[in-house]
TIMI-2910 file (N, C-alpha, C, CB; in pm, 1 decimal, decimal comma, always signed):
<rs>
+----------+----------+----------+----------+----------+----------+----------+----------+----------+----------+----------+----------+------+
!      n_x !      n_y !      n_z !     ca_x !     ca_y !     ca_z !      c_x !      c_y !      c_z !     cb_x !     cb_y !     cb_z ! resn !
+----------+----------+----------+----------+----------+----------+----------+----------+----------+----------+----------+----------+------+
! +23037,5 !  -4073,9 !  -1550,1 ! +23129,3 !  -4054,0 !  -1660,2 ! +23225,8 !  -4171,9 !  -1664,5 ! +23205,5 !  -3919,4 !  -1646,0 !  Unk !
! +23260,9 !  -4243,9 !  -1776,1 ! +23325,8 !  -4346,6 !  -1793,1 ! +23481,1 !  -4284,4 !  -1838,1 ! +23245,6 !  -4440,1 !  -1894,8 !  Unk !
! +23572,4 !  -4341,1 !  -1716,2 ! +23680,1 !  -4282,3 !  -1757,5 ! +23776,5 !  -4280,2 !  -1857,0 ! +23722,8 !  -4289,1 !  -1695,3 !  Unk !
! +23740,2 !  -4387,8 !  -1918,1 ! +23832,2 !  -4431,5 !  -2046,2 ! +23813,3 !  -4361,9 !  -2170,3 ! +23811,2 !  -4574,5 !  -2084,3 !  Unk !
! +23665,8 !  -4241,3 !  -2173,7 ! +23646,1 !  -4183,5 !  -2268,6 ! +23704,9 !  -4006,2 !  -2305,3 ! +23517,3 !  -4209,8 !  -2262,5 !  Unk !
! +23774,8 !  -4011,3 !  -2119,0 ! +23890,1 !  -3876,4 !  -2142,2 ! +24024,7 !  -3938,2 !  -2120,1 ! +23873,7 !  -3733,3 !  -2020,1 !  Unk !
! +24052,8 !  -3920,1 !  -2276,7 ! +24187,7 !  -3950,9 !  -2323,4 ! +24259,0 !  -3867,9 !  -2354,0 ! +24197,8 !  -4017,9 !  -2411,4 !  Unk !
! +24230,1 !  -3726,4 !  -2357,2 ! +24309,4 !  -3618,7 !  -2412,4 ! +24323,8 !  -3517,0 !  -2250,6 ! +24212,4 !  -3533,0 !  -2569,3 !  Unk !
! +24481,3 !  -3502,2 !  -2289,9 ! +24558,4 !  -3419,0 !  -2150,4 ! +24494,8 !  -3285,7 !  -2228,4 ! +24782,8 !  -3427,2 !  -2119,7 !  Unk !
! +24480,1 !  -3181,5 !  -2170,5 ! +24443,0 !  -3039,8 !  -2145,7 ! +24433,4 !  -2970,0 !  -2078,1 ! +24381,4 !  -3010,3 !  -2160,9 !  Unk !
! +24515,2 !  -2845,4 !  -2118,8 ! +24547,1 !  -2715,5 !  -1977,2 ! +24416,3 !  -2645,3 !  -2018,0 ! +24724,8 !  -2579,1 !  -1986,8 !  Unk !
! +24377,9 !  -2633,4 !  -1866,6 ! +24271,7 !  -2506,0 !  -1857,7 ! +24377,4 !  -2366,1 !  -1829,0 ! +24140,2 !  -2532,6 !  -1703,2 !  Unk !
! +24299,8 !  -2258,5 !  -1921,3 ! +24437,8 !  -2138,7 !  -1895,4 ! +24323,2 !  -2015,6 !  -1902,0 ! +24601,3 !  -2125,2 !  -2056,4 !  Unk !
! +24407,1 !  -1943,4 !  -1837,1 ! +24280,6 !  -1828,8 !  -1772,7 ! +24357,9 !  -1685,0 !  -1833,7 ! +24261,6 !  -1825,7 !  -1545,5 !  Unk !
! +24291,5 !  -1595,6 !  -1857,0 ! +24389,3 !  -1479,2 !  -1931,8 ! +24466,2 !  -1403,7 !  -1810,6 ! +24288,2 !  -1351,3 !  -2030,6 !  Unk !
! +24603,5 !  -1394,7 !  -1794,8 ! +24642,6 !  -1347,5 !  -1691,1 ! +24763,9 !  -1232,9 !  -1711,2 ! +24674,0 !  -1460,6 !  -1614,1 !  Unk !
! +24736,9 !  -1068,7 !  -1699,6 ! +24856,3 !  -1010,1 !  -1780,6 ! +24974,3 !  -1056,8 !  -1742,0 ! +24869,1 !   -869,0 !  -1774,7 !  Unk !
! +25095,5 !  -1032,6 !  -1815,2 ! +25235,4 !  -1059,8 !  -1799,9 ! +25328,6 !   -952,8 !  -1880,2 ! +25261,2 !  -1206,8 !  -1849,7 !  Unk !
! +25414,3 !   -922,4 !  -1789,5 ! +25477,8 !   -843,8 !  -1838,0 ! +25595,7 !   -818,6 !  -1894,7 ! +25469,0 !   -800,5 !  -1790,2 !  Unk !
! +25613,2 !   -806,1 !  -2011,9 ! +25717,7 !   -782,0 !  -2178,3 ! +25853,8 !   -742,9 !  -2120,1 ! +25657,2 !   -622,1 !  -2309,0 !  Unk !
! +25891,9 !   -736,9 !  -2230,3 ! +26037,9 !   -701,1 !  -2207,8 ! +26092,3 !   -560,7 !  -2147,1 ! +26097,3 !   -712,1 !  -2336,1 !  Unk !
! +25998,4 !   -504,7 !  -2151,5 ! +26031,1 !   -334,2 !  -2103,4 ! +25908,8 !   -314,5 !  -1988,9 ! +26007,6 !   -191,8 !  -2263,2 !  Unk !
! +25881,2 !   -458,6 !  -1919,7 ! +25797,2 !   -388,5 !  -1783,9 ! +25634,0 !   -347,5 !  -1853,3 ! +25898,4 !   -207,7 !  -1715,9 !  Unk !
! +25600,0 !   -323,6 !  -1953,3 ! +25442,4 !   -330,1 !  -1927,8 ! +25389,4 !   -461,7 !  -1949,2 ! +25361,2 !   -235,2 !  -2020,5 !  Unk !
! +25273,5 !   -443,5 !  -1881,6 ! +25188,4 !   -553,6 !  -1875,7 ! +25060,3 !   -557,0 !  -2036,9 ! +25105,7 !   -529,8 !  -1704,9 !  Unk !
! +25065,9 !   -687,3 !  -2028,4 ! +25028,2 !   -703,9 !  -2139,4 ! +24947,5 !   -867,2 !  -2141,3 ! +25155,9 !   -676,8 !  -2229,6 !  Unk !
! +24813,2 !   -877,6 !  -2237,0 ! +24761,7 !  -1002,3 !  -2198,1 ! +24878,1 !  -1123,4 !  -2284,6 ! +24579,3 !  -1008,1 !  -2250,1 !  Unk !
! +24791,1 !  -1231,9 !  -2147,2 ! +24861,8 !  -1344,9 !  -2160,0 ! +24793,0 !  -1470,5 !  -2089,8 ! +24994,8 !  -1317,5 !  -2108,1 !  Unk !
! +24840,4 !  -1544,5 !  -2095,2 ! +24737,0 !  -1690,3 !  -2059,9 ! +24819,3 !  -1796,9 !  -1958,0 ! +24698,4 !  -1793,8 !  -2229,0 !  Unk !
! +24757,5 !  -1818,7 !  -1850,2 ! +24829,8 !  -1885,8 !  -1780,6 ! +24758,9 !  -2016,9 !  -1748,7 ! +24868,5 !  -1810,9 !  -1675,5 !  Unk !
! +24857,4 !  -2139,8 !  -1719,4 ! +24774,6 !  -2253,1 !  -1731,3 ! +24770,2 !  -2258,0 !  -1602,6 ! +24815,2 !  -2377,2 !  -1807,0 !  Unk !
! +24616,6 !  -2274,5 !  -1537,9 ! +24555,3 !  -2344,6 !  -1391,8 ! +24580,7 !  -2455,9 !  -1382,6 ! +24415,7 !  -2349,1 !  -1364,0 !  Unk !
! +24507,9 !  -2532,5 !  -1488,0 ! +24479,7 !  -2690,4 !  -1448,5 ! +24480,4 !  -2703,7 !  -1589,1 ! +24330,9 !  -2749,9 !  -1352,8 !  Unk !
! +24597,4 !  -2866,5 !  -1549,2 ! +24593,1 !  -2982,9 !  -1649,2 ! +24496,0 !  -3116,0 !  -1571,3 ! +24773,5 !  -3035,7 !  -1685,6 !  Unk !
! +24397,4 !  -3153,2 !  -1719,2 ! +24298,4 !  -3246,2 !  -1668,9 ! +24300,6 !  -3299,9 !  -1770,5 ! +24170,2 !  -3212,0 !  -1617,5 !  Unk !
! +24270,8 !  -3423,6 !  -1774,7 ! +24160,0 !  -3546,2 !  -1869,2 ! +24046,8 !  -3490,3 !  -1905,5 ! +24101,6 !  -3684,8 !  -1786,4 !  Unk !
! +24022,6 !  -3546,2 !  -2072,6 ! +23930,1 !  -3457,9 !  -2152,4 ! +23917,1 !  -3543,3 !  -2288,4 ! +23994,3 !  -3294,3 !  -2176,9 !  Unk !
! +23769,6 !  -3558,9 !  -2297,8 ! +23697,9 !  -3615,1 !  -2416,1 ! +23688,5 !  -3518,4 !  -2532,3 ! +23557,7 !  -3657,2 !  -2377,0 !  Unk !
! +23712,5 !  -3470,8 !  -2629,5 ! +23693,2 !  -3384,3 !  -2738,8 ! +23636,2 !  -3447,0 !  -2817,4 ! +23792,6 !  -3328,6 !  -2794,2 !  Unk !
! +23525,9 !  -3393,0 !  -2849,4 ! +23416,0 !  -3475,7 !  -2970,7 ! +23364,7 !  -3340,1 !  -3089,6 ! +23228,2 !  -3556,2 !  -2863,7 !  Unk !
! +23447,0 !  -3329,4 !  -3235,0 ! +23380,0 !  -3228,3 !  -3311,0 ! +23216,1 !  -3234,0 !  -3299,0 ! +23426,1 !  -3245,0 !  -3459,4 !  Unk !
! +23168,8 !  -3129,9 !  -3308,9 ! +23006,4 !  -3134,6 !  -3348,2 ! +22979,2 !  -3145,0 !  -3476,9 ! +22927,8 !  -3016,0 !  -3310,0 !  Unk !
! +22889,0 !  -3220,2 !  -3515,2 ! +22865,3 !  -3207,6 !  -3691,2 ! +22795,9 !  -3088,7 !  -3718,5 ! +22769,4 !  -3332,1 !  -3765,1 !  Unk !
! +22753,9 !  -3100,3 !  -3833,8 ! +22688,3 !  -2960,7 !  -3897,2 ! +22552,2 !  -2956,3 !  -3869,0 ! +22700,0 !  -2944,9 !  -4057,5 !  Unk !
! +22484,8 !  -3097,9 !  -3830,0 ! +22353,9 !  -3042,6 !  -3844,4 ! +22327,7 !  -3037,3 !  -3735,3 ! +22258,2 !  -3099,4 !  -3916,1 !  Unk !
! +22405,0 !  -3022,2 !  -3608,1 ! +22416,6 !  -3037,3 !  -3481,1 ! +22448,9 !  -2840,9 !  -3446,6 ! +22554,1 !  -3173,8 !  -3443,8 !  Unk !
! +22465,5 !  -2836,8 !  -3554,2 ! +22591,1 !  -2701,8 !  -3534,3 ! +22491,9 !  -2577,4 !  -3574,8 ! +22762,4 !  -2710,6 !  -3670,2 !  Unk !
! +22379,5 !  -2639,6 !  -3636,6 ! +22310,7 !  -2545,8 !  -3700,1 ! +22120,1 !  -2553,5 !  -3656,9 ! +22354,0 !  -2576,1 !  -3866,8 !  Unk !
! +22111,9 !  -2617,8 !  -3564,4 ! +22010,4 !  -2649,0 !  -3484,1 ! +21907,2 !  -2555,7 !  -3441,8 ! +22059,9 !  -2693,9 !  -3387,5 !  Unk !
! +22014,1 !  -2488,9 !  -3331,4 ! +21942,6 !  -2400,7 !  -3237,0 ! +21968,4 !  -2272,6 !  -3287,0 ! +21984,3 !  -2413,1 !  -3089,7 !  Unk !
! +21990,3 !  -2179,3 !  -3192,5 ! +22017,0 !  -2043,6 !  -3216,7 ! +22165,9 !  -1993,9 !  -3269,1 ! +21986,0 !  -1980,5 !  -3091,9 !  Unk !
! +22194,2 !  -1873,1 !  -3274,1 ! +22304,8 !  -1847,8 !  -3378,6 ! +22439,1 !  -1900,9 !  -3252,2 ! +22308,7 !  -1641,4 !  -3452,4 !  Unk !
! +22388,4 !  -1874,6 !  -3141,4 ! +22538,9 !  -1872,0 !  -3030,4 ! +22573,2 !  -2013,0 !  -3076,1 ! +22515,4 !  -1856,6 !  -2818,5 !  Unk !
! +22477,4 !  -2124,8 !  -3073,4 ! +22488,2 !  -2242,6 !  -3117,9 ! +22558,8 !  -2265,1 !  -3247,4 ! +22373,1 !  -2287,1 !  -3120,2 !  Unk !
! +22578,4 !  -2212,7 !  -3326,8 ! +22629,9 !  -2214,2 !  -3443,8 ! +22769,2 !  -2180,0 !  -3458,8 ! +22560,4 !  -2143,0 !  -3513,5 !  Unk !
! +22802,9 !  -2106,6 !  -3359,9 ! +22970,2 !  -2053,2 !  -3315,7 ! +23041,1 !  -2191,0 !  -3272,8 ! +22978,1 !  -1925,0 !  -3157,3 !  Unk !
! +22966,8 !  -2300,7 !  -3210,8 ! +22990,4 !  -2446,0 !  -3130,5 ! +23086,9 !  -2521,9 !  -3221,3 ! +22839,2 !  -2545,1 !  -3107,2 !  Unk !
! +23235,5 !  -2552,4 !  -3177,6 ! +23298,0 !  -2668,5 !  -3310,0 ! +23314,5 !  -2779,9 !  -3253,7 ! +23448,6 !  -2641,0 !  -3386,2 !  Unk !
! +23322,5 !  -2804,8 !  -3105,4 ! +23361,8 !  -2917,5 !  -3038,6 ! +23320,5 !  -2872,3 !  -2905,5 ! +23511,5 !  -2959,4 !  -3055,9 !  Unk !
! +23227,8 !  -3052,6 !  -2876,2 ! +23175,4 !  -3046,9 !  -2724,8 ! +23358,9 !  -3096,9 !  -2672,0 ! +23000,6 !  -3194,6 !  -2676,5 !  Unk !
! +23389,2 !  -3063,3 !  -2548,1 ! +23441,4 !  -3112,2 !  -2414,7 ! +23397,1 !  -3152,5 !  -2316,4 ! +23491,5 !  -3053,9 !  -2367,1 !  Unk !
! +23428,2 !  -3266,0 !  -2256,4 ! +23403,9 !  -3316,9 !  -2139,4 ! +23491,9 !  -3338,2 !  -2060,8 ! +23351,3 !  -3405,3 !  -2144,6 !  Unk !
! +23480,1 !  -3322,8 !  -1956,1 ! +23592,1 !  -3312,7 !  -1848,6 ! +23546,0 !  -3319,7 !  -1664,7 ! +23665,4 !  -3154,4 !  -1885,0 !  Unk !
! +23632,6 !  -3405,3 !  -1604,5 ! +23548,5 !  -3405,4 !  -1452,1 ! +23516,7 !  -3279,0 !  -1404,5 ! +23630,2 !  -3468,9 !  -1329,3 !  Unk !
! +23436,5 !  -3252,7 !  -1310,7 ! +23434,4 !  -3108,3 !  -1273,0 ! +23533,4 !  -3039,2 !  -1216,2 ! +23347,2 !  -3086,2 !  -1198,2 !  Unk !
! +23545,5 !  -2886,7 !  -1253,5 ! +23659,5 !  -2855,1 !  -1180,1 ! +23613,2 !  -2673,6 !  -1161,7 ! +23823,7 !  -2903,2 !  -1277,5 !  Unk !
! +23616,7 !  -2677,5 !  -1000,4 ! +23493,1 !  -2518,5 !   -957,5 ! +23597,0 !  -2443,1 !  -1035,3 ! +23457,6 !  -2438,9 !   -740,6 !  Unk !
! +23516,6 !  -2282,9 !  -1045,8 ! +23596,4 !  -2163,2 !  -1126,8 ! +23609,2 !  -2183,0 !  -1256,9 ! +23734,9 !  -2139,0 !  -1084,3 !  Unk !
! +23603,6 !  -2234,0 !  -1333,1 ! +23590,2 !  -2275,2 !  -1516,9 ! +23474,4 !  -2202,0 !  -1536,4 ! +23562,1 !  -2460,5 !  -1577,3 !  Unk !
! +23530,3 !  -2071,9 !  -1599,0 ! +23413,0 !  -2004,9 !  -1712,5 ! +23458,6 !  -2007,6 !  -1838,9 ! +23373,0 !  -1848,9 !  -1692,8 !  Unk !
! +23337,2 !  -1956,7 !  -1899,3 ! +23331,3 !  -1880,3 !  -2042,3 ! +23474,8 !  -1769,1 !  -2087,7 ! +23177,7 !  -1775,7 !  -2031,3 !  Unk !
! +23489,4 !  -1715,3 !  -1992,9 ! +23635,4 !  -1627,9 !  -2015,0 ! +23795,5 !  -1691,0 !  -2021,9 ! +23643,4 !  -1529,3 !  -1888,4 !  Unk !
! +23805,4 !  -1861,9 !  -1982,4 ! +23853,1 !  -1928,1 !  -1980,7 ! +23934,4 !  -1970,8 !  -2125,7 ! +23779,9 !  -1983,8 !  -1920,9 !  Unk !
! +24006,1 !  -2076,0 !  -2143,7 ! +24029,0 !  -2114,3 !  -2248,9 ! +24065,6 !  -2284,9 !  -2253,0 ! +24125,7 !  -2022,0 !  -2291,8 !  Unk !
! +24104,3 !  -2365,9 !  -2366,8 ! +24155,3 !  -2482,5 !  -2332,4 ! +24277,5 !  -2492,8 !  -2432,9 ! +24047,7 !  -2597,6 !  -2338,5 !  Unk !
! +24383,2 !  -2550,0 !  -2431,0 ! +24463,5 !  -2570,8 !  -2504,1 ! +24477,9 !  -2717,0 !  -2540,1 ! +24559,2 !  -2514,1 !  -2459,5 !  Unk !
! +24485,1 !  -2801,7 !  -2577,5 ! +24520,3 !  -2922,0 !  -2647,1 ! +24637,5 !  -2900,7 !  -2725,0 ! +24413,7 !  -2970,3 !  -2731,1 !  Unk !
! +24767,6 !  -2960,4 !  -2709,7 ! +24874,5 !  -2961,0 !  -2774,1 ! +24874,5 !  -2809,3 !  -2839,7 ! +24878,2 !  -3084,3 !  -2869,7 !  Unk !
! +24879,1 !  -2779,9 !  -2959,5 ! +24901,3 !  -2673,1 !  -2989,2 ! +24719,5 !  -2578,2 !  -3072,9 ! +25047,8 !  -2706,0 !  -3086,1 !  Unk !
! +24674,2 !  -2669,6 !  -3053,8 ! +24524,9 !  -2640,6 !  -3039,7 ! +24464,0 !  -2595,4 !  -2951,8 ! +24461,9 !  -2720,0 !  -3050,3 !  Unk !
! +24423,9 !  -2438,2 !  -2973,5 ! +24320,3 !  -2359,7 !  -2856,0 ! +24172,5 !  -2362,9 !  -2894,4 ! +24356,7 !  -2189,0 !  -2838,1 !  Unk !
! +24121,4 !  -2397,1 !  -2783,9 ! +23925,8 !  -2352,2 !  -2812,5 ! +23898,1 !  -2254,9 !  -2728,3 ! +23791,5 !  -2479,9 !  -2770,5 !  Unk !
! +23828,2 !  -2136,4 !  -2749,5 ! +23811,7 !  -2040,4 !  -2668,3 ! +23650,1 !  -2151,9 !  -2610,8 ! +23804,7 !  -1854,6 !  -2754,4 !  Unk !
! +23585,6 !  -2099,8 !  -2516,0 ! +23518,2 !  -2144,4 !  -2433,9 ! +23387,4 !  -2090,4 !  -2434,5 ! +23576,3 !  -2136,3 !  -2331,8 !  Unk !
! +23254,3 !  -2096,9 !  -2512,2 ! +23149,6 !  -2051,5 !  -2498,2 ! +23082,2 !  -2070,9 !  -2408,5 ! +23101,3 !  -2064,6 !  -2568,4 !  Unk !
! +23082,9 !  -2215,4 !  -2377,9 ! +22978,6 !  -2217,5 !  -2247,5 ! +23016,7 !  -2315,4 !  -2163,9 ! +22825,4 !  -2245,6 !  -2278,7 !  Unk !
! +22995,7 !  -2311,9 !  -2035,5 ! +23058,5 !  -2431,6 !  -1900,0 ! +22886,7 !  -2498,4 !  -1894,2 ! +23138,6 !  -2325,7 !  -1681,8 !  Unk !
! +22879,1 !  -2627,1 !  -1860,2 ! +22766,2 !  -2679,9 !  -1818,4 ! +22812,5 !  -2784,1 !  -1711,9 ! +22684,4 !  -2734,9 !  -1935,0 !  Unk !
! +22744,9 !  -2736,9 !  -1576,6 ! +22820,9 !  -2867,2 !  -1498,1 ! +22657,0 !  -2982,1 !  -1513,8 ! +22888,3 !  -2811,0 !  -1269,7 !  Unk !
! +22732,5 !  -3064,4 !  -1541,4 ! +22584,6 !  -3181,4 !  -1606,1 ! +22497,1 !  -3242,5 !  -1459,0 ! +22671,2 !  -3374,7 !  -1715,3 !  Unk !
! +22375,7 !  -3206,9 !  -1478,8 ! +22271,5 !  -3261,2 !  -1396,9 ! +22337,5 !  -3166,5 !  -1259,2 ! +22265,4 !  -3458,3 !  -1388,3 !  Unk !
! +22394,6 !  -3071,2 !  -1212,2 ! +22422,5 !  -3000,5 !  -1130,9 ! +22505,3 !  -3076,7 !   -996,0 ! +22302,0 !  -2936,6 !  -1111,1 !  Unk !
! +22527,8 !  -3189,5 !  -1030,4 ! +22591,5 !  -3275,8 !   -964,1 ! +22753,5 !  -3237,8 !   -903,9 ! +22585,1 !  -3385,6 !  -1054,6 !  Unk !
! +22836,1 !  -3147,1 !   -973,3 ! +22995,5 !  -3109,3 !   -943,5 ! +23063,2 !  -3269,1 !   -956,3 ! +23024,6 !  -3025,0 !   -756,3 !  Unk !
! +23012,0 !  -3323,9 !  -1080,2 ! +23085,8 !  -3474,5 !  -1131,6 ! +23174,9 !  -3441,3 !  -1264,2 ! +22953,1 !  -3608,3 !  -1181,7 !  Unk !
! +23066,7 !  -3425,8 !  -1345,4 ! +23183,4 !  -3372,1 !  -1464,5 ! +23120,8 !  -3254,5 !  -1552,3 ! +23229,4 !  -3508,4 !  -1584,3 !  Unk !
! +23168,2 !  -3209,2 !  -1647,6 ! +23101,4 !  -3070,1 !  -1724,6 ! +23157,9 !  -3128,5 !  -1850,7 ! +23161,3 !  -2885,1 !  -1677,1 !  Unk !
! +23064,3 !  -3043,3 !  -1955,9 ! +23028,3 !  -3041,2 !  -2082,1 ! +23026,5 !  -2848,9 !  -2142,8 ! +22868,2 !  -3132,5 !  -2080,6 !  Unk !
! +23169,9 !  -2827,4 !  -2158,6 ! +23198,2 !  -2722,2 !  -2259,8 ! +23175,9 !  -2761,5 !  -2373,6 ! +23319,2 !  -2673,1 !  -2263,0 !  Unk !
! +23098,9 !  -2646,8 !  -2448,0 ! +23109,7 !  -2639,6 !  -2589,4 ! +23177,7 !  -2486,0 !  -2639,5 ! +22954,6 !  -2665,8 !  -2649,6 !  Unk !
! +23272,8 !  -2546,2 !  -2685,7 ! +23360,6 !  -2423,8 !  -2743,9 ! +23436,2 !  -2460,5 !  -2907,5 ! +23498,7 !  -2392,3 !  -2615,9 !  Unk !
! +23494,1 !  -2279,3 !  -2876,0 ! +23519,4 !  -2287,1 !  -3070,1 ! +23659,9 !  -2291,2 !  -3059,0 ! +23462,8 !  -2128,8 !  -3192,2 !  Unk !
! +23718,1 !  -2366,5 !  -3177,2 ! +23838,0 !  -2404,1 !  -3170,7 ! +23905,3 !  -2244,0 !  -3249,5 ! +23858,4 !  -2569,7 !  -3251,0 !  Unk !
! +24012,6 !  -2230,5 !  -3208,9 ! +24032,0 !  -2071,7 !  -3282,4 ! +24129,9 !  -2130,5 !  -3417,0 ! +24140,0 !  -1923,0 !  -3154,1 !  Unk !
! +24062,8 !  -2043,5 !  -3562,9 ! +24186,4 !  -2102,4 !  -3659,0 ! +24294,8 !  -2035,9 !  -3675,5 ! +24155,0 !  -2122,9 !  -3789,8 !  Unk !
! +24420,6 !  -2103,8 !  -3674,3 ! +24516,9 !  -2025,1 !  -3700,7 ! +24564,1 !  -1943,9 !  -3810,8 ! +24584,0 !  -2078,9 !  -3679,9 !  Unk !
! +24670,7 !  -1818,2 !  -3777,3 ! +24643,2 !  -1720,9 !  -3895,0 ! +24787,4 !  -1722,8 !  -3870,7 ! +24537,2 !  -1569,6 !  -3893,5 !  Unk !
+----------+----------+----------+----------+----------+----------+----------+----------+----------+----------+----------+----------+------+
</rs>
């Protein structure tokens, strides 16, 4: 992996309850790890390829490896979240991984 191509800071954040103003617990997201990270949108005909899970895909991530990163995970970029479809650690090596996840739109 060529390092000059993760230019973008990003918290990995894991859902972790926290609890409100009156003591219950309630979900919430806590950041693990801040890392270096390539964000590349997928195009459309990239997007529409394979199968339907494939089609949920808005942007590959790349990022060095880092153990414990699943699918239940999330990433934040500045005020931009991608929920996390899939972890791939590339060639099984524990060098770097290739998430493809969906960016969530805001409402």
């Amino acid at each position: 992996m060529i390092a000059g191509r993760l230019r973008k800071r990003v918290e990995l954040q894991s859902n972790t309850p926290v609890a409100n103003a009156i003591g219950e617990h309630v979900p919430g997201w806590a950041t693990v790890a801040t890392v270096w990270a390539g964000i590349t949108p997928v195009s459309g005909s990239e997007r529409f390829r394979n199968n339907m899970e494939s089609a949920e895909v808005s942007h590959k991530i790349k990022i060095r490896y880092y153990a414990g990163l699943t699918p239940a995970m999330r990433i934040k970029f500045g005020s931009r979240l991608f929920d996390i479809q899939s972890v791939i650690n590339m060639q099984e090596r524990n060098a770097d991984m290739e998430i493809l996840a969906l960016e969530q739109v805001p409402t």
